[in-house]
C-alpha positions, 0 to 999 in steps of 0.5 A, a space after each residue: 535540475 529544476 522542475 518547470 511549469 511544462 514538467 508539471 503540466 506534461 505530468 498532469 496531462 499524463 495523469 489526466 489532472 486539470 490544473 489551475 494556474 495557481 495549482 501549478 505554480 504551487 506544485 512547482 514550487 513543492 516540487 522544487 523544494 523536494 529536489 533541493 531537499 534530496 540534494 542535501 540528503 545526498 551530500 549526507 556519508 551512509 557509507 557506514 549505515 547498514 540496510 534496513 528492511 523497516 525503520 523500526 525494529 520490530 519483533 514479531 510475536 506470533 503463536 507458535 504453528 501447532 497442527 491440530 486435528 481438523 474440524 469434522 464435517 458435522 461440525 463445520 455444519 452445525 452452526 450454518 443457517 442453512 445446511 444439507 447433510 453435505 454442503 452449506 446452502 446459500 442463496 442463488 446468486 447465478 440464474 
């Protein structure tokens, strides 16, 4: 399978993209490569290779989830800018 000059511009029109004759010349040219690129990795045997969820294996070192008592009210207010004896005040935004 190769890809033509009307696959490119079908391609474009669906992605509402103008392209120059160069352009696609170009991207016909790269897209060709991909495809040739992707046959040669399917004549590579995986059949051992496991399933990766990345690529990397990384280790995730997150702090251990301890409950701790939750704020109080006056201290939640404390540091705000403005505040009433129960809630944060903040500038109107809906008229």
């Amino acid at each position: 399978m190769s890809v033509t000059k009307k696959d490119v511009n079908y391609v474009a029109d669906l992605a509402r993209l103008q392209l120059s004759e160069e352009e696609t010349e170009s991207l016909v040219n790269d897209m060709n490569q991909i495809l040739d690129h992707m046959k040669t990795l399917e004549e590579l045997d995986t059949s051992d290779v496991e399933p990766l969820e990345h690529v990397i294996d990384l280790e995730y070192r997150l702090r251990d989830d301890k409950a701790k008592e939750p704020l109080s009210h006056e201290d939640a207010l404390k540091n705000a800018p403005d505040a009433d004896t129960d809630y944060f005040r903040v500038p109107r935004v809906i008229e």
